[in-house]
Each structure stands twice: as C-alpha cells, then as structure tokens.
MMTF fields as JSON, N, C-alpha, C and O atoms, coordinates in Angstrom:
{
  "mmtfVersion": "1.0.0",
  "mmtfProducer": "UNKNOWN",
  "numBonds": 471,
  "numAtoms": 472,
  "numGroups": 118,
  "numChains": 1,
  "numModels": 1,
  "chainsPerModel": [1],
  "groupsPerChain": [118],
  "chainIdList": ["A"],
  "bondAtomList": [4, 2, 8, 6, 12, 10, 16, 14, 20, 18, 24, 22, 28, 26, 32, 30, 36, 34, 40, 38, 44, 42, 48, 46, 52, 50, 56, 54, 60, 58, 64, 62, 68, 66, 72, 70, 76, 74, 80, 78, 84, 82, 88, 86, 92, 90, 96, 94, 100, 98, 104, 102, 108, 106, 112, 110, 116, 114, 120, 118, 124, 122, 128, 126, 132, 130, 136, 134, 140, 138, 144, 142, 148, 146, 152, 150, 156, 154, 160, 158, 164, 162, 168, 166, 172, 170, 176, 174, 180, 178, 184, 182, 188, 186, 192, 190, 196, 194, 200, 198, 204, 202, 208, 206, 212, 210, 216, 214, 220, 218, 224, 222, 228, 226, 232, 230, 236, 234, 240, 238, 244, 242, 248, 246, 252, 250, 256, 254, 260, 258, 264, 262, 268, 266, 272, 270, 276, 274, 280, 278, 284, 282, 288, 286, 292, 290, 296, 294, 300, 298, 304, 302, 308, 306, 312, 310, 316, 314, 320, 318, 324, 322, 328, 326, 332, 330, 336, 334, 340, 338, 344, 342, 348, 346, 352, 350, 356, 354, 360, 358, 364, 362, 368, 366, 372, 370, 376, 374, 380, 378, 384, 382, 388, 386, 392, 390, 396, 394, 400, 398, 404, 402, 408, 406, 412, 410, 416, 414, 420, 418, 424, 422, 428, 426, 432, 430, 436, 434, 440, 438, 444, 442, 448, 446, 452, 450, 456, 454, 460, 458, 464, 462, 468, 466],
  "bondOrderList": [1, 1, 1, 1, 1, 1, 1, 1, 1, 1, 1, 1, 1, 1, 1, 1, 1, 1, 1, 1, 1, 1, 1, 1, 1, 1, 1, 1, 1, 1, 1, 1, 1, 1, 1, 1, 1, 1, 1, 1, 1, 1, 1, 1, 1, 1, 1, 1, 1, 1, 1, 1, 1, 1, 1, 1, 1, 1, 1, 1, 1, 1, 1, 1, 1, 1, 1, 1, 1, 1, 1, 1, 1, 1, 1, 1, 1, 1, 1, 1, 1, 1, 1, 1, 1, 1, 1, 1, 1, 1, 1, 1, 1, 1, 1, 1, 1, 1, 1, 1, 1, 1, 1, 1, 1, 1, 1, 1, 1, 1, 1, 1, 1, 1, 1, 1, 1],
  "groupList": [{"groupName": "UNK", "atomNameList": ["N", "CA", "C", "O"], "elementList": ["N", "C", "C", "O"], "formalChargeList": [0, 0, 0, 0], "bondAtomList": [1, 0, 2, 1, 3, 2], "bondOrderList": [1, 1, 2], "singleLetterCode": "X", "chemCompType": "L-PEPTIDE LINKING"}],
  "groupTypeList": [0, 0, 0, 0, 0, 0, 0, 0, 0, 0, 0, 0, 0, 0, 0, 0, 0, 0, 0, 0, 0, 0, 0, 0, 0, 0, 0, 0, 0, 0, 0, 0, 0, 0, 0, 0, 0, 0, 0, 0, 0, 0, 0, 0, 0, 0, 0, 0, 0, 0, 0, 0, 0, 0, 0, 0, 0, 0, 0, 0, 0, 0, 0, 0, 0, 0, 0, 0, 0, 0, 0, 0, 0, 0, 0, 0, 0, 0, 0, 0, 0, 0, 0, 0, 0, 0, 0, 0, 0, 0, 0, 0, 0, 0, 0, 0, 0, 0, 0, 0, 0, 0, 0, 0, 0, 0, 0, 0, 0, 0, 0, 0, 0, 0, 0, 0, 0, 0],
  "groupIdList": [1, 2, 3, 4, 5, 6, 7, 8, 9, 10, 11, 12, 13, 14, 15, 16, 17, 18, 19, 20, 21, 22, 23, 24, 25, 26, 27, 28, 29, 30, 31, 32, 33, 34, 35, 36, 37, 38, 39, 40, 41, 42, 43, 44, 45, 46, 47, 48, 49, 50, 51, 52, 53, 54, 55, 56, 57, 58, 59, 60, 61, 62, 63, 64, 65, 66, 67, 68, 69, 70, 71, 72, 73, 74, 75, 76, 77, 78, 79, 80, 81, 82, 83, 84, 85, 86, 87, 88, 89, 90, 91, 92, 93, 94, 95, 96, 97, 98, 99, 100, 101, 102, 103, 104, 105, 106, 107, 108, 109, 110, 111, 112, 113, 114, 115, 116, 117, 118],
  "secStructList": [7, 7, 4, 4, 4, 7, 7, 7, 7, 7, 7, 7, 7, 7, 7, 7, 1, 3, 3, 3, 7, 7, 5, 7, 7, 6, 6, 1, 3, 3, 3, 3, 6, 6, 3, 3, 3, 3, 7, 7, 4, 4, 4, 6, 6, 7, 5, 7, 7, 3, 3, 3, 7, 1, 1, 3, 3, 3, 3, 3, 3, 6, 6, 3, 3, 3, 3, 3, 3, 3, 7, 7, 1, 1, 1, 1, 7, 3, 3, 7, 7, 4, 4, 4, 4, 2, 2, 2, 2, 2, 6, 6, 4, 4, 4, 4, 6, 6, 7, 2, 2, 2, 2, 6, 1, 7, 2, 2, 2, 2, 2, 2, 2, 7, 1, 7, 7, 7],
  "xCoordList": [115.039, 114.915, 113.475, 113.222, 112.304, 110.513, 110.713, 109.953, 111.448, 111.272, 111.305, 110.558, 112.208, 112.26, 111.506, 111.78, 110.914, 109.652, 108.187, 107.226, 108.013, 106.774, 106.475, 107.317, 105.327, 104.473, 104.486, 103.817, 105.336, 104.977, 103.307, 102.264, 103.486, 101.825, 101.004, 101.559, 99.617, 99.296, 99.234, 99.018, 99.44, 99.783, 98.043, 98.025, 97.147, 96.032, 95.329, 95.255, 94.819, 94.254, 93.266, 92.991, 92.555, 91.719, 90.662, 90.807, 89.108, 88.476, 87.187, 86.443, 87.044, 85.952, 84.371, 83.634, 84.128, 82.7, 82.492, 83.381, 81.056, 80.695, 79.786, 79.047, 79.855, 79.597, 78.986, 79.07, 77.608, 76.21, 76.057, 76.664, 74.849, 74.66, 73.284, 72.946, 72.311, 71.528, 70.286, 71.158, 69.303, 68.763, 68.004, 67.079, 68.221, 67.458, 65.977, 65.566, 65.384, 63.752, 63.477, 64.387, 62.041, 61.229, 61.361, 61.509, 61.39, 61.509, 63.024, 63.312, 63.778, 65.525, 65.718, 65.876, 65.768, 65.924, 66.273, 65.648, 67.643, 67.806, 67.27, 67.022, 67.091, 66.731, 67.378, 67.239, 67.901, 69.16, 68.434, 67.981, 68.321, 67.937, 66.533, 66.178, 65.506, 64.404, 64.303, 63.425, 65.561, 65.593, 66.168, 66.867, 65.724, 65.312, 65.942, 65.631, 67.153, 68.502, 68.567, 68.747, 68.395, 68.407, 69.36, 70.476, 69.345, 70.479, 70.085, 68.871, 70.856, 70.169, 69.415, 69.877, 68.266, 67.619, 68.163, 67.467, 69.473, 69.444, 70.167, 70.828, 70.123, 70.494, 69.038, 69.125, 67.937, 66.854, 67.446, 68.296, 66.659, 66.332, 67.752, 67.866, 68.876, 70.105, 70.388, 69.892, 71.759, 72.254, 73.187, 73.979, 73.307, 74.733, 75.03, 74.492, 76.254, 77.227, 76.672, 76.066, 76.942, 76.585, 77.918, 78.063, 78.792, 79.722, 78.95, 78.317, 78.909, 77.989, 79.07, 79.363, 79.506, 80.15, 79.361, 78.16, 79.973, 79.157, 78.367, 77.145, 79.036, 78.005, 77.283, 76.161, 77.911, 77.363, 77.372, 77.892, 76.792, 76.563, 77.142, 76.961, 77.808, 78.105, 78.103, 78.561, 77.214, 76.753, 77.268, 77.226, 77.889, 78.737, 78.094, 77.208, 78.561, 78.518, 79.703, 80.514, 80.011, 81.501, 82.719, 82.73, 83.499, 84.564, 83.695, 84.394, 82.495, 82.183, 81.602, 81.052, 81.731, 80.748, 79.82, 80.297, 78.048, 76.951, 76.519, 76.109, 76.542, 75.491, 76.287, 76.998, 76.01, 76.828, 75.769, 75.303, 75.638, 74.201, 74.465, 75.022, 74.337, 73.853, 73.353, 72.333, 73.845, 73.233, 72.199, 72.394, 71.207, 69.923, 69.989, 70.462, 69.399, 69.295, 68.31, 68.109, 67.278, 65.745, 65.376, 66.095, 63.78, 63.021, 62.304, 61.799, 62.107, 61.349, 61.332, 60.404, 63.407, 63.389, 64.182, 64.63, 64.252, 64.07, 65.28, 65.444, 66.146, 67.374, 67.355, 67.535, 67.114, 66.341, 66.933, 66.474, 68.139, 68.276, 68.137, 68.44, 67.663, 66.505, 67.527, 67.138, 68.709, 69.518, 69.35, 69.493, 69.192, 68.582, 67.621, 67.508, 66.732, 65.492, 65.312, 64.216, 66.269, 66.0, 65.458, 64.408, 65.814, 65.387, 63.637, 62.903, 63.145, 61.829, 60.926, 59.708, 61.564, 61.189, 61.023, 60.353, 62.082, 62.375, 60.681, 59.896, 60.543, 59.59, 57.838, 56.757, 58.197, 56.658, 56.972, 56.953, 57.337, 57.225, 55.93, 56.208, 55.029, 54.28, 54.276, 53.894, 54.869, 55.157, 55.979, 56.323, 56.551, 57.728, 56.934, 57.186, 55.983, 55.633, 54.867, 54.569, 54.378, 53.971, 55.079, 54.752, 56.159, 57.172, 57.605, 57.531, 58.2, 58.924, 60.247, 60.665, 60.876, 61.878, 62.163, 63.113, 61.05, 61.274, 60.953, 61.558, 59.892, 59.946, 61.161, 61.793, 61.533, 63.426, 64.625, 65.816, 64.143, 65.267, 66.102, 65.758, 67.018, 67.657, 66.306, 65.507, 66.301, 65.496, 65.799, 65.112, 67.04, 66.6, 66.544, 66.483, 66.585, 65.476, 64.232, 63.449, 63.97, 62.083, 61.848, 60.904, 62.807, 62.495, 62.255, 61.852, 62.429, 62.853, 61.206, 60.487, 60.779, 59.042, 58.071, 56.902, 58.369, 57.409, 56.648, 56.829, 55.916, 55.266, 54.454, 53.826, 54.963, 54.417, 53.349, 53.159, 52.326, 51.123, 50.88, 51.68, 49.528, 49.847, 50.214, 50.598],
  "yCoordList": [76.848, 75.433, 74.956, 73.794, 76.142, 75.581, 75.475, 74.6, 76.015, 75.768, 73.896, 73.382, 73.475, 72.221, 71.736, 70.536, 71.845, 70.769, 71.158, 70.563, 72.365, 72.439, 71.117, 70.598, 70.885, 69.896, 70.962, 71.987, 70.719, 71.204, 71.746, 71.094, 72.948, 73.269, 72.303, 71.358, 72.569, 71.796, 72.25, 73.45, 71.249, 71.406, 71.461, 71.764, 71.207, 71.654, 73.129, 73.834, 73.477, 74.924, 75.199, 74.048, 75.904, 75.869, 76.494, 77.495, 75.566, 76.087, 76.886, 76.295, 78.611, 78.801, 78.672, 79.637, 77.564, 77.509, 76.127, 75.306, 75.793, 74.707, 74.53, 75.421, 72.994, 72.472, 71.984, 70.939, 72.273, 71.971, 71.774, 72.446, 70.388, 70.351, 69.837, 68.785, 71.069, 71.303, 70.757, 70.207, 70.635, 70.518, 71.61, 72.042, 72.201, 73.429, 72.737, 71.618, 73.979, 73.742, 74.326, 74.921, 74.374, 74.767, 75.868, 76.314, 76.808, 78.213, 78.903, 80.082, 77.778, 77.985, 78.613, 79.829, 77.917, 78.59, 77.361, 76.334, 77.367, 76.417, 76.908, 78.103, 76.027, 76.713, 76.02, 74.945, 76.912, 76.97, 77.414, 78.551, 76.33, 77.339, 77.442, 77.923, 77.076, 77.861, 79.21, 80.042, 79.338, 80.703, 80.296, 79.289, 81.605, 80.975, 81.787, 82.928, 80.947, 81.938, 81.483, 80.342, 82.541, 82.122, 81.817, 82.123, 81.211, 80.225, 80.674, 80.875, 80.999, 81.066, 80.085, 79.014, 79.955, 79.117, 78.101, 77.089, 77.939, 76.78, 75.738, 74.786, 75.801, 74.864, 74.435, 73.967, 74.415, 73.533, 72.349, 71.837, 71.781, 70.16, 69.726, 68.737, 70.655, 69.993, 70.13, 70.857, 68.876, 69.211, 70.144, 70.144, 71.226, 71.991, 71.626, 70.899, 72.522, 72.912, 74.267, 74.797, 74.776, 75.647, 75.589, 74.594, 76.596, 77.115, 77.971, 78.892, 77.742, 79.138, 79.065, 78.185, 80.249, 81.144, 81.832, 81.572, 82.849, 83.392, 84.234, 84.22, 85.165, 86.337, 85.941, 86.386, 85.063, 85.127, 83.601, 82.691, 83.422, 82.057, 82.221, 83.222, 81.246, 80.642, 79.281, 78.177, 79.99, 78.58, 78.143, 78.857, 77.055, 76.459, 75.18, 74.388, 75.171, 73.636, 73.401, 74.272, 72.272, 71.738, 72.948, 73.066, 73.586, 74.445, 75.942, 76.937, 75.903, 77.528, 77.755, 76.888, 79.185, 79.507, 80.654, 81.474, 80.17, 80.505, 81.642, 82.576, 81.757, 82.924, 83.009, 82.134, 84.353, 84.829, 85.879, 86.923, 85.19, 85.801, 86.041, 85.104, 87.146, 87.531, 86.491, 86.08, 85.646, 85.098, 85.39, 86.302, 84.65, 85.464, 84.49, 83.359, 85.099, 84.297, 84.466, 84.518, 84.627, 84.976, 83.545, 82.576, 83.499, 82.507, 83.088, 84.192, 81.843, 82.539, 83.803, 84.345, 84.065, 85.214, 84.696, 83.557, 85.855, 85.535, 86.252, 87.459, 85.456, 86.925, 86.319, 85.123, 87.272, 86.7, 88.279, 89.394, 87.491, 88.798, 88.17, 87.087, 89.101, 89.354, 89.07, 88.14, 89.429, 88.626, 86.88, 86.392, 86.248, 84.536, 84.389, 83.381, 85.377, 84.877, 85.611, 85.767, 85.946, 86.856, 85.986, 86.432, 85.028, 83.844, 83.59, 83.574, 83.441, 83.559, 85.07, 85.154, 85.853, 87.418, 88.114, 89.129, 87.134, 87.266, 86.564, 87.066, 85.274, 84.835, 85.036, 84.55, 85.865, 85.845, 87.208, 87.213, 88.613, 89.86, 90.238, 90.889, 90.011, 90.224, 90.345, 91.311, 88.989, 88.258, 89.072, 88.67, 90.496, 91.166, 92.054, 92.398, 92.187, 93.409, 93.807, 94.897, 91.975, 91.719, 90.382, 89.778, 90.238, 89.316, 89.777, 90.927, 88.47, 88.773, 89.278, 89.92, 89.059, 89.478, 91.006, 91.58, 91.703, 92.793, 93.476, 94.463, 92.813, 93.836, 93.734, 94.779, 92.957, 92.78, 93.424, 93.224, 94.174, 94.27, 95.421, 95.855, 96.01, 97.02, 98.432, 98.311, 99.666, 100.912, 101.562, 102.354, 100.974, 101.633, 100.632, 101.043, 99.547, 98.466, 98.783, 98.762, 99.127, 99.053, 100.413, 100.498, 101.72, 102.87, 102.639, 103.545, 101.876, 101.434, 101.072, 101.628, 100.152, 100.152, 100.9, 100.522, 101.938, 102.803, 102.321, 101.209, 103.151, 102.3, 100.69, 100.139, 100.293, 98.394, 98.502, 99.335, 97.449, 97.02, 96.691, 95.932, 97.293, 96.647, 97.668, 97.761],
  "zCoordList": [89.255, 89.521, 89.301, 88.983, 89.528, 89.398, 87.969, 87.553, 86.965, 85.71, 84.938, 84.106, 85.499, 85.384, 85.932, 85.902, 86.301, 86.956, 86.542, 87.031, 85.454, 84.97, 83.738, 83.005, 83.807, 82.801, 81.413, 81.54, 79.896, 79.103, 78.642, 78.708, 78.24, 77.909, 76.997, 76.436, 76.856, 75.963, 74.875, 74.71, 73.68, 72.467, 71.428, 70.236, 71.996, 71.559, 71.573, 72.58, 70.263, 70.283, 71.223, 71.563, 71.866, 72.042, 71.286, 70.584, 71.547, 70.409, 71.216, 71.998, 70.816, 71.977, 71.235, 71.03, 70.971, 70.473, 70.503, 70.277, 70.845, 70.535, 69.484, 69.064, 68.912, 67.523, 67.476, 68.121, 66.571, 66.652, 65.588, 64.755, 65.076, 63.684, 63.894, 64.437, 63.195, 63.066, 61.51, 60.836, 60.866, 59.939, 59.334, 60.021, 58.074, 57.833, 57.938, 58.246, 57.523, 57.839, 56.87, 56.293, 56.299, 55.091, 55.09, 53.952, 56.103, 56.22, 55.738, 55.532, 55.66, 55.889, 56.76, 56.652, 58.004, 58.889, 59.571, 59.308, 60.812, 61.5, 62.854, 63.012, 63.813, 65.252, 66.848, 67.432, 67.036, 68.289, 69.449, 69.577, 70.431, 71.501, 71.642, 72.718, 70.738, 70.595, 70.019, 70.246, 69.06, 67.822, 67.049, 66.933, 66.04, 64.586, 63.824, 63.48, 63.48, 62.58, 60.648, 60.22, 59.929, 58.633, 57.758, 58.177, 56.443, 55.713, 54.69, 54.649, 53.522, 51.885, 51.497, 51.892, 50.777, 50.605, 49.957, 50.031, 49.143, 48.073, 49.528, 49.113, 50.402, 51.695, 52.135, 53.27, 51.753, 52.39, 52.466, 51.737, 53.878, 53.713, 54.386, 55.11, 54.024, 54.912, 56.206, 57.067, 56.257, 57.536, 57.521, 56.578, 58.65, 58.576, 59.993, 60.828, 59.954, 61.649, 61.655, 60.724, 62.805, 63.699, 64.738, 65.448, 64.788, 65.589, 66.45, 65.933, 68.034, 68.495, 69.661, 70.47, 69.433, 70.43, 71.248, 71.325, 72.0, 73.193, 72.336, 72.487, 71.217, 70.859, 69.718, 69.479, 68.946, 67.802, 67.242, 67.887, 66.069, 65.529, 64.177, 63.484, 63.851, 62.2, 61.745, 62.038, 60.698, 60.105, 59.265, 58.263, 59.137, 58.088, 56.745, 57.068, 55.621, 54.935, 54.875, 54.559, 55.144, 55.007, 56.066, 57.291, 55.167, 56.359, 55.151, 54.959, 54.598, 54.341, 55.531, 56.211, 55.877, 56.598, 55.334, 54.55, 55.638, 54.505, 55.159, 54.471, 56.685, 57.356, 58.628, 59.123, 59.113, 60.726, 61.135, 60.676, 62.086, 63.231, 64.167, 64.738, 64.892, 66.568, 67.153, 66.6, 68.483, 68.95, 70.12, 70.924, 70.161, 71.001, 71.875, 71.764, 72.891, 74.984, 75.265, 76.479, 74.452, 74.524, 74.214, 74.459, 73.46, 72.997, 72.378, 72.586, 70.903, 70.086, 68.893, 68.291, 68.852, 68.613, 67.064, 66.929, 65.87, 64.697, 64.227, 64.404, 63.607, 63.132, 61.78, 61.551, 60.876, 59.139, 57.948, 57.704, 57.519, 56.624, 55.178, 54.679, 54.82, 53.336, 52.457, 51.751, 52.13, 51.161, 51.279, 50.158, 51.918, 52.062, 51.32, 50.622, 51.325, 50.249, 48.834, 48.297, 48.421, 47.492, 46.407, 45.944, 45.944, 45.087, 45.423, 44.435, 46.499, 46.343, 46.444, 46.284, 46.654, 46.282, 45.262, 45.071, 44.203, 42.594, 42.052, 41.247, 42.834, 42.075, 42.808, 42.478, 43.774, 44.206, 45.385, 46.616, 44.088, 44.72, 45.686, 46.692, 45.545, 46.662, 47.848, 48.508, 48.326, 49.602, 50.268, 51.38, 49.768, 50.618, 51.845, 53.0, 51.009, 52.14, 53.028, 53.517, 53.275, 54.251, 55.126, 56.148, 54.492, 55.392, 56.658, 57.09, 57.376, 58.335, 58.348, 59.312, 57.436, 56.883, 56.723, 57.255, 55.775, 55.892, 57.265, 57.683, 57.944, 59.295, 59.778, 59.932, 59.991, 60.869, 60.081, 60.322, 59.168, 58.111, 58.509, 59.608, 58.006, 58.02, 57.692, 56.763, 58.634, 58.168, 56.71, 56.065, 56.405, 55.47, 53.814, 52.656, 54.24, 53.399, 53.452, 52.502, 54.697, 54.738, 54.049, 53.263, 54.335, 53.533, 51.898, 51.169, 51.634, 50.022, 49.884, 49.055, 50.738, 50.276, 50.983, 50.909, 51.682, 51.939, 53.307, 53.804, 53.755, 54.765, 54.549, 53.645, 56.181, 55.773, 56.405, 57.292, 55.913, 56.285, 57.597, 58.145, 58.476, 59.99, 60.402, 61.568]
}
C-alpha cells in the first residue's frame, strides 16, 4: 500500500562535478583554486569549461575534453605535462632543460636528458 503513495523519482541525471569556465593564460595554463593546470598551447587566450570533480579536473572546448588533471587542495601547485608544449620545444629547444615542465615530468622523461640543472 506505501508503494502508491511514493513521489516518482527524479527524472534528472545527476551530474557529480561542477562547471567552471575559466580563461587560458600566456603560460596555457588555466588556474583553479589558486593552481595551475595545463592546456595545449594552440588554446591560448581562450575561454574553456572546466568539469572539476572531487579527484580530478577536465578541461573541455565545446563537449572535447583537451586535458585531464589531478586535482590539487594545495596552493600554488602546478600539474604541466610536456606533451602541451611540444610546439614551443620544437621551436626553442633550449628552454627544456631548464623548464618547469620537465622538472614535473614523468622520471623517465627527465632520464632522456640526463641530469637537470640546479
């Protein structure tokens, strides 16, 4: 008999993230929080979304998602993978091996250039 008297469920999904739209920065890098998550470079200058769930972040243009990051509960903190910049690495090899990029990188990216400077 309690069956008849329940309120049908709701017919909406639920969505577990909230929706943030952010502006890249010169660095390509958007920043959430006070951290600083990276985008391939040919996205300077725009606006994107930002889905941030509890663990992690995705960054979208339109319904792509371009980048998927660890999200950080710190400040100040940098999640930057080196495939994003490869386009300015192509044109100004130098700059690798003293980047931020490569310090954060995978060990055995950094094995690839030998010990880093510092």
């Amino acid at each position: 008999m309690e069956r008849e008297s329940f309120l049908p469920l709701p017919s909406m999904d639920f969505c577990p993230y909230d929706l943030k739209y952010w502006k890249v920065d010169r660095y390509s890098t958007v920043t959430f929080e006070r951290n600083f998550y990276s985008v391939p470079e040919s996205y300077k200058s725009e606006m994107l979304a930002l889905k941030v769930y509890f663990d992690t972040i995705d960054i979208l243009e339109g319904e792509t998602v371009i980048a998927t990051h660890e999200r950080f509960f710190g400040k100040n903190e940098c999640s930057l993978k080196i495939e994003h910049y490869l386009s300015t690495l192509r044109n100004k090899p130098g700059a690798l091996r003293s980047s931020k990029v490569l310090k954060r990188a995978d060990p055995c990216i950094k094995d690839l250039f030998g010990p880093l400077p510092g």
